[in-house]
MARBAMAR-203831 format. One line per field, with one value per residue (C-alpha): residue number from 1; residue in three letters; x, z, y. Coordinates in Angstrom, 2 decimals, m for minus. Each point is the difference from the previous one (the first is absolute). Last residue first. Example, Ala and Ser with C-alpha at 12.3 -4.5 7.8 and 13.67 -1.06 7.14 Angstrom:
REM MARBAMAR-203831
seq = 2; 1 .
type = SER; ALA .
c1 = 13.67; m1.37 .
c3 = 7.14; 0.66 .
c2 = m1.06; m3.44 .
END
This chain:
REM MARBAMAR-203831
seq = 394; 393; 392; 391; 390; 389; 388; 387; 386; 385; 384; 383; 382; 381; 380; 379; 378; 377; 376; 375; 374; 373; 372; 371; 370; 369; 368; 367; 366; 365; 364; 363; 362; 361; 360; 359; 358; 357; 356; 355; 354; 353; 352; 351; 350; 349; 348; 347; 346; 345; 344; 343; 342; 341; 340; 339; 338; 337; 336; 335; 334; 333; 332; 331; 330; 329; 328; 327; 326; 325; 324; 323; 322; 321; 320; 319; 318; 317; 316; 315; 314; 313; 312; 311; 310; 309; 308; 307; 306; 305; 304; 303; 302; 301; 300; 299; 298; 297; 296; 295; 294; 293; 292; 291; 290; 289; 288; 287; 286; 285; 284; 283; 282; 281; 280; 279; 278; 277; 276; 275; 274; 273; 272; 271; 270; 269; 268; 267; 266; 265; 264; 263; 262; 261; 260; 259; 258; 257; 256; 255; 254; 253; 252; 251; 250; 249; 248; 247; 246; 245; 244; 243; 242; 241; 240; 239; 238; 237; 236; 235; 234; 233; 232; 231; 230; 229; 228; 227; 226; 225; 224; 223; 222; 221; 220; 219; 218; 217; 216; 215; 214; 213; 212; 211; 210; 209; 208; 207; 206; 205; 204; 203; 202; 201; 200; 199; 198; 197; 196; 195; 194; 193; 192; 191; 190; 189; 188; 187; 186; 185; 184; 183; 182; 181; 180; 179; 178; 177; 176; 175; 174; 173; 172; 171; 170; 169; 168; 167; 166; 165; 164; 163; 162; 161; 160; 159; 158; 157; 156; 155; 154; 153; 152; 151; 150; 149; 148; 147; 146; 145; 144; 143; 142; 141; 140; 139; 138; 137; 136; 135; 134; 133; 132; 131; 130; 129; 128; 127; 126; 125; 124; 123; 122; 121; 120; 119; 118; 117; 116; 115; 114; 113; 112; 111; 110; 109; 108; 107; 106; 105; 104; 103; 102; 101; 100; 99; 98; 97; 96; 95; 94; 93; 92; 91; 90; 89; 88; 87; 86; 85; 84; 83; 82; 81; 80; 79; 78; 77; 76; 75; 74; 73; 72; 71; 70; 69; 68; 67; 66; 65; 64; 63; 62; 61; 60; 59; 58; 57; 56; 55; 54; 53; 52; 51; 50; 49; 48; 47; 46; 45; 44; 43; 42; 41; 40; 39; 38; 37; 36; 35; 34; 33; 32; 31; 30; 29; 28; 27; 26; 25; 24; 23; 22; 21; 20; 19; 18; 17; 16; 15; 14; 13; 12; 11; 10; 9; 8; 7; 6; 5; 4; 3; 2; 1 .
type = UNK; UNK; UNK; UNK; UNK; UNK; UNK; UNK; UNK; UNK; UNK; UNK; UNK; UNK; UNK; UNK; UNK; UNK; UNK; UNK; UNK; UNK; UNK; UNK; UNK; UNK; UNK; UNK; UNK; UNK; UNK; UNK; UNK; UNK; UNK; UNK; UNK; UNK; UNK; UNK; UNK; UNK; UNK; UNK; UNK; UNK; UNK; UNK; UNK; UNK; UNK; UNK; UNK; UNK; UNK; UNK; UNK; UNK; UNK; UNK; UNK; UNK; UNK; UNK; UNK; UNK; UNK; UNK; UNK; UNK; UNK; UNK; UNK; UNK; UNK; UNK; UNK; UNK; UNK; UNK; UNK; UNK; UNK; UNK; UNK; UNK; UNK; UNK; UNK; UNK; UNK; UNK; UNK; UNK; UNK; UNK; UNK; UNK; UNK; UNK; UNK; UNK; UNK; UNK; UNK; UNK; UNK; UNK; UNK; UNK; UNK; UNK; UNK; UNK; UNK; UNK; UNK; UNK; UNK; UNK; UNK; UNK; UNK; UNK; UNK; UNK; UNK; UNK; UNK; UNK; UNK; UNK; UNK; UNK; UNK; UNK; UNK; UNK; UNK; UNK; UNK; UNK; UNK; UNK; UNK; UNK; UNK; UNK; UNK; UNK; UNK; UNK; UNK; UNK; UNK; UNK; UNK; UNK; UNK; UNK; UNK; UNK; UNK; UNK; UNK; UNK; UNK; UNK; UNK; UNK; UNK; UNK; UNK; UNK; UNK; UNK; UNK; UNK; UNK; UNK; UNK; UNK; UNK; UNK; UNK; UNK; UNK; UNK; UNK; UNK; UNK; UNK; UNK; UNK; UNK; UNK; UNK; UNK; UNK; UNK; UNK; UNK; UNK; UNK; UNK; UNK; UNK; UNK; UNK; UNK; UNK; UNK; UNK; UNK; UNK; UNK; UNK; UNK; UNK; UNK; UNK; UNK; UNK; UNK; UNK; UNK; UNK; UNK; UNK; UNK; UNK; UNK; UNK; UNK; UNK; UNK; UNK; UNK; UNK; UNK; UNK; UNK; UNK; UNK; UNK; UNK; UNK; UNK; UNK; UNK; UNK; UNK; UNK; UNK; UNK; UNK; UNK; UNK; UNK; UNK; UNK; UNK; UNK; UNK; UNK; UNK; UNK; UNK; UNK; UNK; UNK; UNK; UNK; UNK; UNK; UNK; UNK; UNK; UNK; UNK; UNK; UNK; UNK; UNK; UNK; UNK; UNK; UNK; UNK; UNK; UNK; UNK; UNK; UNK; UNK; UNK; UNK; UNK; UNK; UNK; UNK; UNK; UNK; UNK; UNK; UNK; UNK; UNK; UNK; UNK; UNK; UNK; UNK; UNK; UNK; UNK; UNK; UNK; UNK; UNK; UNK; UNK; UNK; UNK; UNK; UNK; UNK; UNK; UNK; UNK; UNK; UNK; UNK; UNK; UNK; UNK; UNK; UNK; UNK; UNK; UNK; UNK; UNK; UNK; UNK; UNK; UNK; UNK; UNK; UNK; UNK; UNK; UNK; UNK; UNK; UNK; UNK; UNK; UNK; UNK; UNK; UNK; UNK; UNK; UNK; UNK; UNK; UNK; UNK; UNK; UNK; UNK; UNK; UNK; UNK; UNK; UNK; UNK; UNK; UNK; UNK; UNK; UNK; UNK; UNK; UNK; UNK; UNK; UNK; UNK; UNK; UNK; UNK; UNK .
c1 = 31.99; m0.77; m3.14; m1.29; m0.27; m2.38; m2.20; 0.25; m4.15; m0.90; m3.36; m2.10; m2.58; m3.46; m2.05; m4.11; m0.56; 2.84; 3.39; 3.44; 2.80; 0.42; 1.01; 2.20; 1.95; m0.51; 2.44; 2.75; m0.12; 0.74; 2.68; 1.69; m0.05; 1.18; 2.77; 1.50; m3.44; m2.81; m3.67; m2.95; m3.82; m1.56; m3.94; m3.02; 0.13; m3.56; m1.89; m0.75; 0.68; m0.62; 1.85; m2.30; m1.01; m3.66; m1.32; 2.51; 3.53; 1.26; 2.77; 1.37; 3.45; 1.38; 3.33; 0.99; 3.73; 1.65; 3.59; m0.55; m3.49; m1.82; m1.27; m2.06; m1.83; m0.45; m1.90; m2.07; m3.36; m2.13; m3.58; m1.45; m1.17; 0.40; m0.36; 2.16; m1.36; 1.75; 3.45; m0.74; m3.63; 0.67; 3.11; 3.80; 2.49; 3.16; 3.65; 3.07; 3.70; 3.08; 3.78; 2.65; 1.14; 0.77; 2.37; 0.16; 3.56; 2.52; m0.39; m3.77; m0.85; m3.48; m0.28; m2.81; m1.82; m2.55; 3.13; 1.16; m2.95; m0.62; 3.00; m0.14; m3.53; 1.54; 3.37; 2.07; m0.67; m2.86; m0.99; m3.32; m0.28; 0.19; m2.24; m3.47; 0.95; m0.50; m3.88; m0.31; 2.28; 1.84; m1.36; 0.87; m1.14; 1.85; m1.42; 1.58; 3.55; 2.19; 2.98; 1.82; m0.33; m0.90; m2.54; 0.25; m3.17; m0.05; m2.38; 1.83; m1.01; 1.50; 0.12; m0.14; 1.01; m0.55; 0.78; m1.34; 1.55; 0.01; 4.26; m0.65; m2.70; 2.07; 3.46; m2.51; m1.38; 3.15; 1.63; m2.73; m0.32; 3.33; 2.82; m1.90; m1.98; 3.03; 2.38; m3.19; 0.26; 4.07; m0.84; m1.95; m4.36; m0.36; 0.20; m2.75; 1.05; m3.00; m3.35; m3.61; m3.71; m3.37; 0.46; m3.03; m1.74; 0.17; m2.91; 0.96; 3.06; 3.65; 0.69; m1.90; m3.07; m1.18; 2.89; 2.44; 2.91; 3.06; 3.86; 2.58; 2.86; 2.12; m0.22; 2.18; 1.21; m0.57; 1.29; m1.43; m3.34; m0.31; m0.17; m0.94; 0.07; m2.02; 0.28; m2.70; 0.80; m1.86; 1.67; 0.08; m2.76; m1.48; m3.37; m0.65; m1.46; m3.60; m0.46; m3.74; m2.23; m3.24; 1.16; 0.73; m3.13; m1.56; 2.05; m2.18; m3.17; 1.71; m1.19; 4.00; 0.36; m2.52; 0.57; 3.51; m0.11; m2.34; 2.83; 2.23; m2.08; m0.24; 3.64; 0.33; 3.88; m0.22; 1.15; m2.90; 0.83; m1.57; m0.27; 3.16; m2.22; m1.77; 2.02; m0.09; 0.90; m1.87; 1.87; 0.02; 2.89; m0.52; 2.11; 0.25; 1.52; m0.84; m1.08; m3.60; m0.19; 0.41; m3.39; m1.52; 0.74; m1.53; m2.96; m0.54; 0.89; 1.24; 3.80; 3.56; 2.37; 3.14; 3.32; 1.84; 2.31; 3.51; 0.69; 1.23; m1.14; m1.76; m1.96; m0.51; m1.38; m2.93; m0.45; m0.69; m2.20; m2.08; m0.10; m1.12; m0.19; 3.50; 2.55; m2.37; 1.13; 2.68; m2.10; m2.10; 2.57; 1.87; 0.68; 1.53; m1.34; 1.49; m3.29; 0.12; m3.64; 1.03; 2.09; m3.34; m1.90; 2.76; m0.38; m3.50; 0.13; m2.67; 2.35; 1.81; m3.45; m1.39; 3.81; m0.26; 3.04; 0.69; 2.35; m0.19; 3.31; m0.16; m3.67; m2.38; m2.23; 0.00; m1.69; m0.08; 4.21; 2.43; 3.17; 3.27; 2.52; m1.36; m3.66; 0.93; 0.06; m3.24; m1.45; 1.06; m1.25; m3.20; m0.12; 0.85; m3.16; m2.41; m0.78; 1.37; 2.31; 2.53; 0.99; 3.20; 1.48; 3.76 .
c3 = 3.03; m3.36; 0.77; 2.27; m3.74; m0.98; 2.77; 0.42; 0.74; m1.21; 2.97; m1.59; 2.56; 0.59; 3.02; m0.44; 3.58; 2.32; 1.47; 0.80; 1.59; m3.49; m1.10; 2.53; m0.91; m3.71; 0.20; 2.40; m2.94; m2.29; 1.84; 0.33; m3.47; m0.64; 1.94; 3.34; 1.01; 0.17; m0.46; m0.95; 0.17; m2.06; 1.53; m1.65; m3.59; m1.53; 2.96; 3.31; 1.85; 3.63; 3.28; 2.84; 2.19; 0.71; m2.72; m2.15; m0.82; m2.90; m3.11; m3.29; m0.02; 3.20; 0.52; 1.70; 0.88; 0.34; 0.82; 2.75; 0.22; 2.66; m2.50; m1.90; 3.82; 0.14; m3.16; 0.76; m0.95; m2.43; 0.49; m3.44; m0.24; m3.53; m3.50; m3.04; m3.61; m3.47; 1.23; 2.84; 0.33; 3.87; 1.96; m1.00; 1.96; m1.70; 0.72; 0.43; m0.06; 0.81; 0.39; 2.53; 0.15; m1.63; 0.56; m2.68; m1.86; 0.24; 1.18; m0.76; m0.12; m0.57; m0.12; m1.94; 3.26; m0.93; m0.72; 3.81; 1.49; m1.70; 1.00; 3.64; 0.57; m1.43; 2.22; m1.86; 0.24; m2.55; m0.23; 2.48; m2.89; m3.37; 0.85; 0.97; m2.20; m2.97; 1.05; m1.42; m1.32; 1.20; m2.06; m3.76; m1.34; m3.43; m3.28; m1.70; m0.53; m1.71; 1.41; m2.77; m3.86; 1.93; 1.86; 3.91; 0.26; 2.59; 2.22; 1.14; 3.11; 0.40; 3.24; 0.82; m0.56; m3.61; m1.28; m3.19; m2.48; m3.12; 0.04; 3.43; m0.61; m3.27; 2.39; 2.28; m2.68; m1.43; 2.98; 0.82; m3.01; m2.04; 1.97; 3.91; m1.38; m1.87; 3.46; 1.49; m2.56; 0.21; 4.09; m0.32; 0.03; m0.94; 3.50; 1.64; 3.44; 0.57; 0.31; m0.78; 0.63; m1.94; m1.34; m0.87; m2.13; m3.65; m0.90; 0.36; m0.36; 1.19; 0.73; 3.05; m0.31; 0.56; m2.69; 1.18; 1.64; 1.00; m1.09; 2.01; m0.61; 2.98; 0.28; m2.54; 0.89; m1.19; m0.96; m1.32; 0.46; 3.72; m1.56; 1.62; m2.50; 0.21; m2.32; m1.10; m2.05; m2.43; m1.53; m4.09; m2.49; m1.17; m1.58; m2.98; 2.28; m0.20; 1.71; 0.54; 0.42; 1.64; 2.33; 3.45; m1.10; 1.31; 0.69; m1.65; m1.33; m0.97; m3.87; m0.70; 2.74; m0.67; m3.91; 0.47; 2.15; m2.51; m2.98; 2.51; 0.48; m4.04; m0.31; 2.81; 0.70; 3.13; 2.05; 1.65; 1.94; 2.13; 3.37; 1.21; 2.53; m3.90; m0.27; m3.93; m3.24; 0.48; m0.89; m2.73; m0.85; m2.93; 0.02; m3.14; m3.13; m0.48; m2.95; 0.10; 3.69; m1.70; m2.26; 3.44; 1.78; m3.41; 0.16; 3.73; m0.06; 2.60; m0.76; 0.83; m1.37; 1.02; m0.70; 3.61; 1.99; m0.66; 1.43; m2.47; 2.29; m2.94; m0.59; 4.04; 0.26; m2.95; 1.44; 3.90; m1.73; m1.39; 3.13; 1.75; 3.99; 0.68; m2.23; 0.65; 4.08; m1.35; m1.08; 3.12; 2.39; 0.93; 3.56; 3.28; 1.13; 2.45; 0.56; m0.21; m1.61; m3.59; 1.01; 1.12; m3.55; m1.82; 1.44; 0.17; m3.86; m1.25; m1.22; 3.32; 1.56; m2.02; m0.43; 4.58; 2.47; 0.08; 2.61; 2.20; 2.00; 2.78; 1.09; 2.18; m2.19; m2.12; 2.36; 2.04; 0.68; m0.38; 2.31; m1.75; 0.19; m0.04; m0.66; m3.55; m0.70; 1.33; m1.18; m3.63; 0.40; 1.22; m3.22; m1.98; 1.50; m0.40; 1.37; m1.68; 0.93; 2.14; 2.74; 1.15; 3.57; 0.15 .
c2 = m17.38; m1.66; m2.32; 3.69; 1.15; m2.23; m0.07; 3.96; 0.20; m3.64; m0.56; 3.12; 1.61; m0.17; 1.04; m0.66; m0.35; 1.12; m1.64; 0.70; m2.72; m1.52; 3.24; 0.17; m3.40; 0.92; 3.30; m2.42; m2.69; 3.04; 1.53; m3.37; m0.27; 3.64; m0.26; 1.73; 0.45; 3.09; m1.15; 2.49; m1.21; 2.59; 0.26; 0.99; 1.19; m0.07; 2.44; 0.17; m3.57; 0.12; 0.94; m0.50; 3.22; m1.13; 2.54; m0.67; 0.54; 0.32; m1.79; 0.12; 0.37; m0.86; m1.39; m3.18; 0.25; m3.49; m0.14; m2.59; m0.98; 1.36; 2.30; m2.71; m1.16; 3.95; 0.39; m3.52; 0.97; 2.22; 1.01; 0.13; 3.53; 0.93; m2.22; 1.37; 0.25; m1.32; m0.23; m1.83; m1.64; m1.28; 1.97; m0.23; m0.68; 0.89; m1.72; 1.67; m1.09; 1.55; m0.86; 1.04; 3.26; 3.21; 2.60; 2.70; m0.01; 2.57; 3.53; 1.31; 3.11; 1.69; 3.55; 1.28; 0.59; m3.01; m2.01; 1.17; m1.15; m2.78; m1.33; 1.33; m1.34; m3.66; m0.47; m2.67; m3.89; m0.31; m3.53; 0.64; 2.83; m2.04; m2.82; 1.76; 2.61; m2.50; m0.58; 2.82; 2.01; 3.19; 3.61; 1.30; m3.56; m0.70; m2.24; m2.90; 1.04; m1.99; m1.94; m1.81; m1.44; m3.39; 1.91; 1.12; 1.23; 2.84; 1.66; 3.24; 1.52; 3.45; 1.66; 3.56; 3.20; 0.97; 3.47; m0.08; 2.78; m2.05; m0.77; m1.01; m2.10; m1.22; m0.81; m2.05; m2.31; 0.01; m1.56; m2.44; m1.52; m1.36; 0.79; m0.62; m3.03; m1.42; 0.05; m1.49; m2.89; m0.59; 0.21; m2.93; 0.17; m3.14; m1.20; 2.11; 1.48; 0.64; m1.67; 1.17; m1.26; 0.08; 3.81; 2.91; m3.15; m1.56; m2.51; m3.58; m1.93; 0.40; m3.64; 0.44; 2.36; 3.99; 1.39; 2.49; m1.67; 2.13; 0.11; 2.08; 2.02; 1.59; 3.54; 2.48; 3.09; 3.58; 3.38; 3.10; 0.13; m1.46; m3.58; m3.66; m2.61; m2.95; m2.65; m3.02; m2.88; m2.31; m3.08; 0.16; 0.67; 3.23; 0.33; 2.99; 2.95; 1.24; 3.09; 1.12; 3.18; m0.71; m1.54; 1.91; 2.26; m3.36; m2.83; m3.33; 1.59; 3.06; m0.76; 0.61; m2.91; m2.61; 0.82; m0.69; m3.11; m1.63; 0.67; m2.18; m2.72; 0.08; m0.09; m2.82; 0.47; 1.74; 2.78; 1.81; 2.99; 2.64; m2.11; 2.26; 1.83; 1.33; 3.75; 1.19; m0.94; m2.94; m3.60; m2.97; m1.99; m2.48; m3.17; 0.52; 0.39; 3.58; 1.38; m1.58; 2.11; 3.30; m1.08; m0.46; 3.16; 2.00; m1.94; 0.54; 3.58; 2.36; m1.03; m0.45; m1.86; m1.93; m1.63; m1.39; 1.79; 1.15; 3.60; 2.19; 3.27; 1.55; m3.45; m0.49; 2.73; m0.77; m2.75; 1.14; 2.52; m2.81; m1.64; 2.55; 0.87; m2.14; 2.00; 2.81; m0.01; 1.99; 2.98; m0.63; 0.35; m2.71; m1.75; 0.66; 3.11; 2.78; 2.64; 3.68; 0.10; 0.20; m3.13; m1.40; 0.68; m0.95; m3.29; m0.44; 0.34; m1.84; m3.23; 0.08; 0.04; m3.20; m1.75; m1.09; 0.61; 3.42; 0.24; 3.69; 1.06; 2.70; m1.44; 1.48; 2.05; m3.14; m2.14; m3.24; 0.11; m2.99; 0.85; m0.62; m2.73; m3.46; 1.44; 0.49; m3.45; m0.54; 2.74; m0.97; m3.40; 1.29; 1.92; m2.84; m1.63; 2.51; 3.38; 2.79; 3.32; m0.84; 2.89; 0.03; 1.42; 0.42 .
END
């Protein structure tokens, strides 16, 4: 079979590389029999449709589905008709309006765009007057642009943060292993939010009693109401979960893989990859008995000088192949070029995920900092508690 990936980051590397195992990975979509949308920004404009218009077998939504991702407000208002617990919201244009929402709300105070931001769109914090500067930054389209100007302001949600990935052909599904990822710059989850710091799965809380919940409670009516609507979604759902003390509610969904939690999920995934997407693509996905997964997965994200505010390029980076040497290491590239004298150097926020596969998560994660200490370039940061706490329980 020979795929093309749409994208260019690190998940989509991931996504080659997993494909790669059984299909050939092909430079353009003229070539391709099968065409993976990696990236929210085309799914969101309709590339999609577009390419099935065009003859073309695509694995991810059109743009009517890819809504539940493009707008946040639209995502809501879904989710109410679908009875999909999430957390109380409003949406507004106005700063004074936004603010006298936020008085009836306890706090913490969740603050995000309505539309695409490279998941840097939200502020969660219980500052009310940091939070009524956020608004005006972002409705004055200082912050996000056109992104911003219309905002969602949520009531805060407490409990351990999950993501899920459910891969769906429009009628029938299957659920991947859960897994929990790090978005703020700093240890001890500090700092300004960022695309994803690192990423582990399995993820303890996460017990079949919970998943069982996810699949009742969200996923399943979230997929019975697209039908219900007319959306034909093939594609994968990524779910980002809080996992409250009332149960799972649903934070927000992706309509496309994660990032950086591809990077764990797909070295785990044990089945044949081109042919699953393949077939859910076709609208004829089956799956007899559980997927096969392996080991355990950690990633950790190099990061380059001034990340999330700015990004520095061409730092020349060292050591990729020392990391790789490592057994179950896989370096992928997220950020990266080559320049003039054909050295690989830093292009962008994201750099590197340094991905470890073990037969537990602590020994994953001591294998994930072993390459990373192998890799160097000026500037590079990265968080040193990626799946500390859970690798304590494996």
């Amino acid at each position: 079979m020979r795929v093309h990936v749409v994208g260019s980051g690190g998940r989509e590397h991931a996504l080659r590389n997993a494909l790669a195992r059984t299909a050939s990975i092909v430079n353009t979509i003229d070539e391709a029999e099968l065409v993976v949308i990696g990236p929210e920004t085309p799914l969101v404009e309709g590339l999609a449709d577009k390419l099935r218009n065009d003859g073309k077998i695509v694995f991810g939504p059109g743009a009517d589905g890819a809504r539940l991702e493009g707008s946040k407000q639209w995502l809501k208002d879904f989710l109410a008709r679908a009875g999909v617990p999430t957390a109380r919201y409003g949406t507004f244009t106005d700063v004074n309006d936004a603010s006298d929402f936020m008085k009836s709300l306890p706090g913490p105070y969740v603050v995000k765009t309505d539309g695409l931001a490279s998941g840097k769109g939200v502020l969660v914090t219980s500052d009310f007057a940091e939070a009524v500067r956020d608004i005006e930054d972002k409705v004055n389209g200082v912050s996000f642009g056109d992104a911003g100007r219309k905002v969602i302001i949520e009531e805060g949600m407490s409990g351990p943060e999950v993501s899920f990935f459910y891969i769906f052909d429009g009628k029938n599904g299957f659920a991947l292993p859960a897994a929990q990822d790090f978005k703020r710059i700093g240890d001890g989850d500090v700092g300004p939010n960022t695309g994803g710091m690192g990423c582990y799965s399995d993820v303890p809380v996460a017990t079949s009693k919970i998943i069982d919940e996810v699949m009742d409670r969200i996923i399943e009516p979230t997929t019975g109401t697209l039908r219900k609507e007319g959306i034909d979604y093939r594609g994968v759902f990524y779910a980002g979960l809080m996992l409250t003390e009332e149960g799972p509610k649903l934070i927000e969904y992706n309509v496309r893989f994660g990032d950086p939690e591809t990077q764990v999920l797909l070295p785990r995934y044990g089945g044949d990859l081109a042919e699953t997407l393949m077939s859910a693509a076709q609208g004829q996905l089956h799956v007899d008995g559980p997927v096969a997964i392996s080991d355990q997965a950690v990633t950790v994200t190099m990061a380059s000088k001034g990340y999330p505010e700015s990004s520095h390029s061409g730092d020349v980076i060292n050591g990729l192949e020392d990391a790789e040497k490592i057994d179950g290491v896989t370096v992928f590239q997220a950020g990266t070029a080559r320049n003039e004298r054909d050295e690989l150097v830093t292009n962008g926020g994201r750099v590197l995920n340094v991905t470890a596969l073990a037969p537990t998560l602590a020994e994953a994660r001591a294998k994930a900092y072993e390459g990373v200490a192998k890799i160097h370039f000026d500037g590079m940061q990265f968080r040193t508690d990626i799946a500390l706490e859970a690798s304590k329980q494996s």
